[in-house]
C-alpha positions in Angstrom: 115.0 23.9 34.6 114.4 27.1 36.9 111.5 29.4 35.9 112.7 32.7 34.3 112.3 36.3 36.1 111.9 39.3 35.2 114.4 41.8 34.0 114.7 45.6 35.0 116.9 46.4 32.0 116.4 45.0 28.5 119.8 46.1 27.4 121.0 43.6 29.6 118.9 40.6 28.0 115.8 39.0 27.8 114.4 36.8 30.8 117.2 34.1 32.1 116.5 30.6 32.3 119.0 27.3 33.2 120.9 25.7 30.0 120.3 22.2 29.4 121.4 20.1 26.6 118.4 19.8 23.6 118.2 17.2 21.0 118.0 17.6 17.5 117.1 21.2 17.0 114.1 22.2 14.3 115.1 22.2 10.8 117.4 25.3 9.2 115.2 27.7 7.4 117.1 26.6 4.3 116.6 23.4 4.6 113.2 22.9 5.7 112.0 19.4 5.1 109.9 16.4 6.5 111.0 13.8 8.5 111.8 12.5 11.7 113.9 15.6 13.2 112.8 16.1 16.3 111.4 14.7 19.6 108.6 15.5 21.8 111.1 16.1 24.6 112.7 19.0 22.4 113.2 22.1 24.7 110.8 21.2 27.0 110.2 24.8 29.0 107.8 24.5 31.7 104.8 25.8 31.2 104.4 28.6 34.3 101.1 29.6 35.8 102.3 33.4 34.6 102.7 32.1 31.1 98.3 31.9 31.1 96.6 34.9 29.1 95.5 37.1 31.7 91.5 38.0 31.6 91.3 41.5 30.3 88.9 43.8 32.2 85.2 43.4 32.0 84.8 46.6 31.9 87.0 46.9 29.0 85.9 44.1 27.0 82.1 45.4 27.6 82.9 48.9 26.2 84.5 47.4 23.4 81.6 45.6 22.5 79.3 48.6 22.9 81.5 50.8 20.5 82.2 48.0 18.0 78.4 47.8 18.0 77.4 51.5 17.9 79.8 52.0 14.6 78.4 48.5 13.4 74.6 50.7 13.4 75.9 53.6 12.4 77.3 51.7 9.4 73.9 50.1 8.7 72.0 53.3 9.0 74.2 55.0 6.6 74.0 52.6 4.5 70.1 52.2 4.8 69.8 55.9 4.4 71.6 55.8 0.9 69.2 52.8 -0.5 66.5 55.0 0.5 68.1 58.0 -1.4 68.9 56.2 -4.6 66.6 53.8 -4.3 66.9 49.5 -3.0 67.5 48.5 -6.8 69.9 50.9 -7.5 71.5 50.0 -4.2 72.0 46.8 -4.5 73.7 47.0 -7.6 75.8 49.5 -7.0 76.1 48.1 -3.4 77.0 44.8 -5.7 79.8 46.4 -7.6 80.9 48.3 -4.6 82.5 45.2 -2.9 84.5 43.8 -6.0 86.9 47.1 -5.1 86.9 46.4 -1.3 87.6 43.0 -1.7 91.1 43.3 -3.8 91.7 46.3 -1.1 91.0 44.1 2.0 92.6 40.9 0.0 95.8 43.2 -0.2 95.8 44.4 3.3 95.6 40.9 4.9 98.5 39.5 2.6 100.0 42.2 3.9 99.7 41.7 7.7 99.7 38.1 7.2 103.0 37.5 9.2 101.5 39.1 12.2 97.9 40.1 11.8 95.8 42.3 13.4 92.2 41.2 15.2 89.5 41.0 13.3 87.0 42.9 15.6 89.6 45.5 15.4 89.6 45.6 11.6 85.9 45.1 11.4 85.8 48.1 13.7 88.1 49.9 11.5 86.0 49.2 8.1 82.5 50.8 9.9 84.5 53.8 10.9 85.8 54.3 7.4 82.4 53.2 6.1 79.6 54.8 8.6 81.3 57.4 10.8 83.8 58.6 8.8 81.4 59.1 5.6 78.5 60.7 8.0 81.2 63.2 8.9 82.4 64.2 5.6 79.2 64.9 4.7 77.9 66.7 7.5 81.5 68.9 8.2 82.1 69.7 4.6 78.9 71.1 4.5 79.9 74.0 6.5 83.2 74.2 5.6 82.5 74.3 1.4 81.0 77.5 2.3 83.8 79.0 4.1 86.2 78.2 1.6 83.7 79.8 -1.2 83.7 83.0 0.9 86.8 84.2 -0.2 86.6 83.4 -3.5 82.6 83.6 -5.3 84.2 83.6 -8.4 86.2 79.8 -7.6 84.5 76.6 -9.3 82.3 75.2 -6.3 83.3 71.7 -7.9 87.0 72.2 -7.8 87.5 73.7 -4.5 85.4 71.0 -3.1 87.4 67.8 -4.9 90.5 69.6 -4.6 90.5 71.4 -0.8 87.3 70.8 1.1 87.6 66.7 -0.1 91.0 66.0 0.8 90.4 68.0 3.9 87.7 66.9 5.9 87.9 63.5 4.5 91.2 63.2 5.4 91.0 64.0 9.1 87.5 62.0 9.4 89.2 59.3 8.2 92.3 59.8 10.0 90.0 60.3 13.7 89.5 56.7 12.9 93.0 55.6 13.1 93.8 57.4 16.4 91.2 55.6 17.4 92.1 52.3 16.6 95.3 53.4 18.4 94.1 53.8 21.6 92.1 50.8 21.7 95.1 48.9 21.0 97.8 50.6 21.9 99.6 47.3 23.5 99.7 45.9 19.7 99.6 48.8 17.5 103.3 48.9 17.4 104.4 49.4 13.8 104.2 50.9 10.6 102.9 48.0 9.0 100.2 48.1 12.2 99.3 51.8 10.9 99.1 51.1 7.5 96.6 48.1 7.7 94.5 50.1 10.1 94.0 53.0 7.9 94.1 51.0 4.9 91.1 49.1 6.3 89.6 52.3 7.5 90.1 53.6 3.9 88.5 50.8 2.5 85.3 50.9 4.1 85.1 55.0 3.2 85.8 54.0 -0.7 82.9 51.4 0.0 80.4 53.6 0.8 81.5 56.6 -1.7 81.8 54.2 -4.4 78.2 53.2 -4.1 76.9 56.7 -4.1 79.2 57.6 -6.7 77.8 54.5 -8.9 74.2 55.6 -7.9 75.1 58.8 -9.0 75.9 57.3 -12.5 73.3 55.3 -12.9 71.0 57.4 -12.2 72.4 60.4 -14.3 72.5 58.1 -17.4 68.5 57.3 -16.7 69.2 53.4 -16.3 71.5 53.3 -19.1 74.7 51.0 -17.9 76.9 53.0 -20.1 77.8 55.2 -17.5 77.3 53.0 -14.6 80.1 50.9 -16.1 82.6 53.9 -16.6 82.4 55.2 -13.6 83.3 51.6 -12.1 86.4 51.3 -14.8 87.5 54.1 -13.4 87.2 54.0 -9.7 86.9 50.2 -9.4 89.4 48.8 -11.4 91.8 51.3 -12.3 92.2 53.2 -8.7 91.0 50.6 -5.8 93.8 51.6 -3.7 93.5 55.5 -4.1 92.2 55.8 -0.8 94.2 53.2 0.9 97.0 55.2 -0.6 96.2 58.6 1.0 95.2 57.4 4.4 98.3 54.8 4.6 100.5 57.3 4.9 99.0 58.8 8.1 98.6 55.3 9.3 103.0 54.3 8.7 103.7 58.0 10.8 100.9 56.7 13.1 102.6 53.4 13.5 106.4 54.8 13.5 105.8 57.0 16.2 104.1 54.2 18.2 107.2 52.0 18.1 109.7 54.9 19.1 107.7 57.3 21.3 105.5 58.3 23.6 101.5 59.4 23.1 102.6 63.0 22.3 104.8 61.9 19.6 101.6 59.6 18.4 99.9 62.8 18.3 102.4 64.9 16.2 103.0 62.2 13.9 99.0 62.1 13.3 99.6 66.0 12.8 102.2 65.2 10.3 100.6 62.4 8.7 97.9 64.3 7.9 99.7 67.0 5.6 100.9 64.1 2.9 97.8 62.2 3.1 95.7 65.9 2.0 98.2 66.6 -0.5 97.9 63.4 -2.4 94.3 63.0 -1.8 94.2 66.5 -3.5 96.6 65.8 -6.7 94.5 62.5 -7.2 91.4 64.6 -7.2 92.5 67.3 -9.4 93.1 65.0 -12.2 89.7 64.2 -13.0 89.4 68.0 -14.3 91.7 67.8 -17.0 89.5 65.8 -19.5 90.5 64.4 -22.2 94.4 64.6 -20.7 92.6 62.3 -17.8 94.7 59.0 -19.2 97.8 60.8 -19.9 98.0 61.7 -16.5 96.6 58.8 -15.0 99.7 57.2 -16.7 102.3 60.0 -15.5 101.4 60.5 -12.2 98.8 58.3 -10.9 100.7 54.7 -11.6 103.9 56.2 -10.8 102.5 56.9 -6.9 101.0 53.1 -7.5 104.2 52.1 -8.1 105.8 54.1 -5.0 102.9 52.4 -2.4 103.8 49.1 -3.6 107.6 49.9 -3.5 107.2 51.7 -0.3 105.0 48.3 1.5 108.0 46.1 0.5 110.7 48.2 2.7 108.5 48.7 5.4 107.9 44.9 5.1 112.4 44.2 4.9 112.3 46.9 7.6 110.4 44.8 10.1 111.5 41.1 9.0 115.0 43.0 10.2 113.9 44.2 13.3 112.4 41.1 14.1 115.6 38.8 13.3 117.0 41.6 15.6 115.4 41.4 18.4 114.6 37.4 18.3 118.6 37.3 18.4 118.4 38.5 21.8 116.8 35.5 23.0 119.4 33.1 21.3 122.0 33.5 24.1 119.5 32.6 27.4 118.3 29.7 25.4 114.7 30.4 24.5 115.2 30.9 20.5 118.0 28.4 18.2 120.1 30.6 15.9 118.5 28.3 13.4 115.1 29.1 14.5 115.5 33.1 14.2 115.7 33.2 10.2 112.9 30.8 9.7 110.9 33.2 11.8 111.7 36.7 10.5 112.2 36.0 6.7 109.8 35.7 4.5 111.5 32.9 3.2 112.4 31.1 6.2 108.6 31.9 7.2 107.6 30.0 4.1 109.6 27.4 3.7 108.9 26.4 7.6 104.9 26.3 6.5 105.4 24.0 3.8 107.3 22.0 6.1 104.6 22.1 8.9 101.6 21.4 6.5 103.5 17.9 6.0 102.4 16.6 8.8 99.3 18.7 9.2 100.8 21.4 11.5 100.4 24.1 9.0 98.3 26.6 11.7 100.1 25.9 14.8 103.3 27.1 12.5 101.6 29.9 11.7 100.8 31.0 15.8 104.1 29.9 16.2 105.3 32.8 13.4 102.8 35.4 14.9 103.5 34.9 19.0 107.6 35.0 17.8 106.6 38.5 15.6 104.7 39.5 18.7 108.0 39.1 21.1 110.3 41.1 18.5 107.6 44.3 18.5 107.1 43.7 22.3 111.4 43.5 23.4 111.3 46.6 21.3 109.0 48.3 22.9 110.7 47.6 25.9 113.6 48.9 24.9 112.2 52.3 24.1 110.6 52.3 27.5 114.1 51.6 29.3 114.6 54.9 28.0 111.8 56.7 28.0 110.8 59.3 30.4 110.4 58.2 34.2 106.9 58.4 35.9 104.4 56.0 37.4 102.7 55.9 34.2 105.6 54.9 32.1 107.0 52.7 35.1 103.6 51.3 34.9 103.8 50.5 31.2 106.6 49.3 31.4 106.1 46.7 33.9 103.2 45.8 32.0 105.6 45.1 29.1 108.0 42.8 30.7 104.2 40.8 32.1 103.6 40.4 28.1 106.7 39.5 26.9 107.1 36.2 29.8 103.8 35.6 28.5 104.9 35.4 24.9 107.6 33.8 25.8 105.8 30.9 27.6 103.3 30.8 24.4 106.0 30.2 22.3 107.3 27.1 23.9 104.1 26.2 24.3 103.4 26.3 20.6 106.5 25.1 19.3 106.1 21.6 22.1 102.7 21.3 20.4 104.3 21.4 17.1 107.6 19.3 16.8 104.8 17.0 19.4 103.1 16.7 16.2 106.0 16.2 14.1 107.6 13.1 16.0 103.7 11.6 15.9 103.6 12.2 12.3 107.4 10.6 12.1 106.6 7.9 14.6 103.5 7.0 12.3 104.9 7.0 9.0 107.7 4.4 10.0 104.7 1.9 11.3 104.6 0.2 8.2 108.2 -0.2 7.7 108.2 -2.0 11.2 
C-alpha cells in the first residue's frame, strides 16, 4: 500500500491511499457482538514516521505549566484567605458541603464530553480560574463598580442593584475572561459548542465552589452555629440550583465554541461579545428571584425549572448536532478507504458508540475503543476545520494554519489505524483463545 499525501483542497477528499481487498470488516453498529470477526491482518495501514505525535514546543509546554501553576496558588490563596475570614472550622464544613454541588456539576460536564473529552490540565485550569481568579476579580472590580452604579441612583436598594446588575455583570465577564482563555491555549481543539460549553461549565463550577462556601459561612455564621440556616441555604443553592452557574456561563461558552468551528479569531471575539449579553441577562433574572420572598417557590417553579429544562433540552441538540457532523465528515473518508460505511455509525451515534464498547469490553478492549471513538471524533472536528479554512481568508497566517491542519489530520489518521490494528489484534487473540479448549 502507498503512503497517503497531502491534499490542497478538502472539497476534493481526504488524503488518498491504494485500495486493497480487507477481510471481514468490524461488526455493524447494530449488530455489535463477540466473536471471531476479524483478523489481525484487517486493514493493515502502515504506520508512517509522520503519523508520530509531534513534540510540542518547550517553550510552550513550560508556560503552560507556569500559568496552570500560578492560577493553582492563586486558587489556594483565595481559598486560604476565606478560612482565615470565616474561620478553619467553619471552612471546612462549608468547604465540605461546598463540593457535594461541584461534584454533580463536574459529574454532568464529563458525561457530557465523554465522546470526545477535553484535557484534564485544561479543565483543572479552567476550575482555578472560575474558583481563584475569577472570584478575586469579582470581588475586587465590583467594588468599584457597586459604587458607580449607586451614583445615579442613592435612593436604589444597594442589595438589589448589586445581585441584579453589578453580580451578573462583573461576574459574568470574570468568568467569561476565563473562557477566552482557555481558547487560546487550545485553540487547535477547542472546536465546538460542546468544547465551549464544558469549558465554561467547568470554569462555572469552580466560581459556584468558592461563592458557595462563603455563602454557607455566611449562614452559619449569621445563625451563631445554629445548622438551621446553614442547611437552608445549602437546599437552596446546593441541591435545588447546582447548575445556575453552569447555566449562565454555558451560553457564552456554545457562542464561544460556534464561532470557533466556523470563523476566524475576530468572529471568536464577537461571539464572546454576544455571549456575554445572554449569560448577564439570565444570571440577572436568576438573581432577582431571591427578592420576591415568600413567591420565592412559585417562581422557582415558573421560571427557574423551565430554563433547567431548556439547558438540558438545549445539551441534547447540541449533542445530535455534533454526532451529525461527525457521521458527516467521517463519510468523507469512506470512499479512499480509511473508514467502512459500517464503521462511521458506530462512531458518531451514541448508539453505535455504545453498543461498539460493550462489544470491546468482551474481550477486554473496552479503553482502546474508547481512543478509538475519541481520535475518529477528533478527525470529524479537524476535516471541518479544514474545510472552513479552504475558505477562509488568504494570508501566511491562515496558509499557515491551515497547513498545520492537514499535519494533524494525517496524524489522526495514522492514530486511528493504529488504534483500531491494536484493537481487532486483541479481538482475534481473544477469538483465537477462546476456541483453545474446543481444539
Amino acid at each position: 500500500m502507498s503512503e497517503p499525501g497531502h491534499w490542497r483542497d478538502p472539497a476534493a477528499g481526504p488524503p488518498q491511499q491504494q485500495p486493497h481487498p480487507a477481510p471481514t470488516p468490524m461488526p455493524q453498529a447494530g449488530t455489535l457482538e463477540p466473536g471471531p470477526r476479524a483478523t489481525p491482518n484487517y486493514w493493515s495501514h502502515p504506520v508512517a514516521e509522520l503519523a508520530r505525535k509531534k513534540p510540542r514546543s518547550s517553550a510552550v509546554k513550560v508556560s503552560n505549566i507556569i500559568l496552570l501553576c500560578l492560577l493553582g496558588l492563586v486558587t489556594l490563596l483565595t481559598l486560604a484567605f476565606f478560612a482565615v475570614s470565616i474561620g478553619a472550622n467553619v471552612f471546612l464544613i462549608c468547604g465540605a458541603l461546598a463540593l457535594i454541588p461541584l461534584t454533580i456539576c463536574v459529574t454532568t460536564l464529563r458525561w457530557i464530553d465523554k465522546w470526545e473529552p477535553e484535557p484534564v490540565p485544561a479543565l483543572i485550569l479552567g476550575f482555578c480560574w472560575g474558583a481563584g481568579m475569577a472570584v478575586i476579580t469579582s470581588l475586587v472590580v465590583g467594588s468599584w463598580v457597586q459604587p458607580l452604579l449607586m451614583s445615579g441612583n442613592v435612593s436604589a436598594d444597594a442589595d438589589m442593584v448589586g445581585a441584579v446588575i453589578q453580580a451578573p455583570l462583573v461576574e459574568e465577564i470574570s468568568k467569561g475572561a476565563g473562557v477566552l482563555l482557555l481558547f487560546f491555549l487550545r485553540r487547535k481543539t477547542f472546536d465546538g459548542p460542546i468544547d465551549g460549553l464544558v469549558y465554561a461549565g467547568i470554569i462555572a463550577a469552580g466560581f459556584a465552589f468558592t461563592e458557595n462556601i462563603l455563602y454557607f459561612g455566611q449562614a452559619l455564621q449569621e445563625a451563631d452555629g445554629a445548622a438551621g440556616g446553614l442547611i437552608s441555604i445549602f437546599v437552596l443553592r446546593g441541591l435545588m440550583s447546582p447548575f445556575a452557574h453552569v447555566m449562565f456561563t454555558a451560553v457564552l461558552g456554545v457562542c464561544v465554541g460556534f464561532a470557533a468551528r466556523n470563523g476566524e479569531t475576530g468572529m471568536v471575539l464577537i461571539a464572546w461579545c454576544v455571549g456575554l449579553i445572554p449569560a448577564m441577562f439570565l444570571h440577572g433574572l436568576w438573581n432577582s428571584s431571591s427578592f420576591l420572598g415568600e413567591n420565592f417557590f412559585a417562581i422557582y417553579i415558573l421560571l427557574q425549572v423551565p430554563l433547567f429544562i431548556m439547558f438540558i433540552v438545549g445539551v441534547i441538540l447540541l449533542r445530535r448536532s455534533e454526532a451529525k457532523l461527525t457521521r458527516l465528515r467521517l463519510s468523507d473518508y469512506v470512499p479512499s478507504g480509511w473508514f467502512t460505511p459500517q464503521e462511521v455509525p458506530m462512531l458518531a451515534t451514541g448508539g453505535g458508540r455504545r453498543r461498539a464498547l460493550i462489544w470491546a469490553k468482551t474481550f477486554a478492549a473496552g479503553n482502546i475503543m474508547k481512543e478509538f471513538i475519541r481520535l475518529a471524533t477528533r478527525l470529524a472536528f479537524t476535516r471541518h476545520r479544514l474545510m472552513v479554512d479552504a475558505k477562509g481568508a488568504a494570508g501566511t497566517a491562515a496558509a499557515a494554519r491551515f497547513a498545520s491542519g492537514q499535519e494533524q489530520e494525517l496524524a489522526l489518521l495514522h492514530q486511528i489505524t493504529s488504534v483500531r490494528g491494536e484493537l481487532l489484534g486483541r479481538h482475534s487473540a481473544a477469538a483465537w483463545q477462546a476456541q483453545q479448549p474446543r481444539l
